[in-house]
C-alpha positions in Angstrom: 220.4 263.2 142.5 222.8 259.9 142.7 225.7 262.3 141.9 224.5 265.1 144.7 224.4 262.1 147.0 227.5 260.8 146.2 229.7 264.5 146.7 227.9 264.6 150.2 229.1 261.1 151.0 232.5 262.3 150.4 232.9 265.3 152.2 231.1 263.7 155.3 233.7 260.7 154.9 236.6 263.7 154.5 235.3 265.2 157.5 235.1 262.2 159.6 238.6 261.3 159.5 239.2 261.5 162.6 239.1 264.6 164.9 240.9 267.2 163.2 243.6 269.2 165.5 241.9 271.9 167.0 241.7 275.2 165.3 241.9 278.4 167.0 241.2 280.3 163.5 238.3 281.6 163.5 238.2 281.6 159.9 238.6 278.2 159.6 236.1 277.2 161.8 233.4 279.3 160.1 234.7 277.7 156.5 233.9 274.3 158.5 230.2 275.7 159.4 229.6 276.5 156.3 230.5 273.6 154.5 228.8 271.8 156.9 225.7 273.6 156.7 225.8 273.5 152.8 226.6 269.8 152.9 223.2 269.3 154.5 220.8 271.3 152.6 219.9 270.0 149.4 217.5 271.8 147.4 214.2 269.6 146.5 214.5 268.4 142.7 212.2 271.1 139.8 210.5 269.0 137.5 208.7 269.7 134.4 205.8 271.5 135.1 207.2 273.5 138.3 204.7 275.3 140.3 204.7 277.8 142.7 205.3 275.7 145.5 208.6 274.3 143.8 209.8 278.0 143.4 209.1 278.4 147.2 211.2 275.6 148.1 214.3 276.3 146.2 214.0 280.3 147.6 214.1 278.2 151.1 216.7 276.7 150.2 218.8 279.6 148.8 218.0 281.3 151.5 219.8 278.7 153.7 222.5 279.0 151.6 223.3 282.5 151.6 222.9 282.5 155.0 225.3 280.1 155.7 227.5 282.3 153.3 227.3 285.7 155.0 227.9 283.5 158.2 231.2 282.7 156.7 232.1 285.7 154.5 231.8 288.0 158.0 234.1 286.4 159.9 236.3 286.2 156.5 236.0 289.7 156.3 236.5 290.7 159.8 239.6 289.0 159.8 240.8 290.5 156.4 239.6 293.9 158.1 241.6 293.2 161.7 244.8 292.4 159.5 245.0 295.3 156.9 246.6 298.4 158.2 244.9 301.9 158.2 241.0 300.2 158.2 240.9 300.4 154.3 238.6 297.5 154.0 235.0 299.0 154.3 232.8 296.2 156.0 229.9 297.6 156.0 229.7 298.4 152.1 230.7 294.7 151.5 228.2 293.3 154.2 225.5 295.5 152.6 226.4 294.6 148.9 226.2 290.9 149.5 222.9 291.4 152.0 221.5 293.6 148.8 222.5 290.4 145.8 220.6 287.8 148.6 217.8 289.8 149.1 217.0 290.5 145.4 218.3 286.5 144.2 215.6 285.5 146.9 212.5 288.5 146.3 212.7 287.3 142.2 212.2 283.6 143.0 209.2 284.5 145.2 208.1 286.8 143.4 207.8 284.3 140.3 206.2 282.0 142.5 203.8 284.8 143.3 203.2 285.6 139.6 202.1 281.6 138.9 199.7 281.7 141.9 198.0 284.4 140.9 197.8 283.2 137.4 196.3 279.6 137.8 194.1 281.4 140.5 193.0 283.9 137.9 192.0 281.1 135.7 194.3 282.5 133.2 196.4 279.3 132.9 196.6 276.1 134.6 200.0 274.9 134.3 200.5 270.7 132.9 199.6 268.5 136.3 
């Protein structure tokens, strides 16, 4: 945790120095949002004896994170797409492909978190308090 604090503190210290000179890159101001967005959204410690609740939280969080991601890898594409001659870079398959890996990364977690529900409500197992 001290060292997750610690990286924040210095990219917020990087990015306060000063205003930076004005971009008119579109690509460099997403990369800004997304850091910035990344920066501030830490995912809530996992202990030992996670429950379902924990599992929630860090889907939340990735969740946050790949959006923040397909904020930044659209305009990063679009630009690579705008620049390459004869429209060989296909968008949409890239756009779905990384929608598809978010989607699933975030429907396992859940659906673990799911799973534990329904086992400590089934009185199968009651996992270590």
């Amino acid at each position: 945790m001290a060292q997750a604090e610690s990286i924040t503190t210095a990219i917020r210290q990087l990015m306060s120095r000063g205003r930076p000179q004005k971009s008119t890159s579109p690509v460099r101001q997403a990369h800004t949002e997304c850091i910035a967005t990344l920066a501030g959204n830490f995912p809530r410690p996992i202990y030992a004896g996670a429950n379902a609740d924990d599992l929630d939280g860090r889907a939340d969080h990735l969740e946050k994170v790949f959006g923040a991601l397909h904020a930044y890898l659209a305009v990063l594409i679009g630009d690579m797409a705008q620049n390459i001659l004869g429209g060989a870079l296909d968008r949409r398959n890239l756009d779905n492909l990384f929608q598809g890996l978010s989607s699933d990364a975030v429907r396992v977690i859940r659906t673990a978190a799911d799973e534990m529900r329904e086992t400590r409500i089934g009185g199968r197992h009651d996992p270590p308090a």
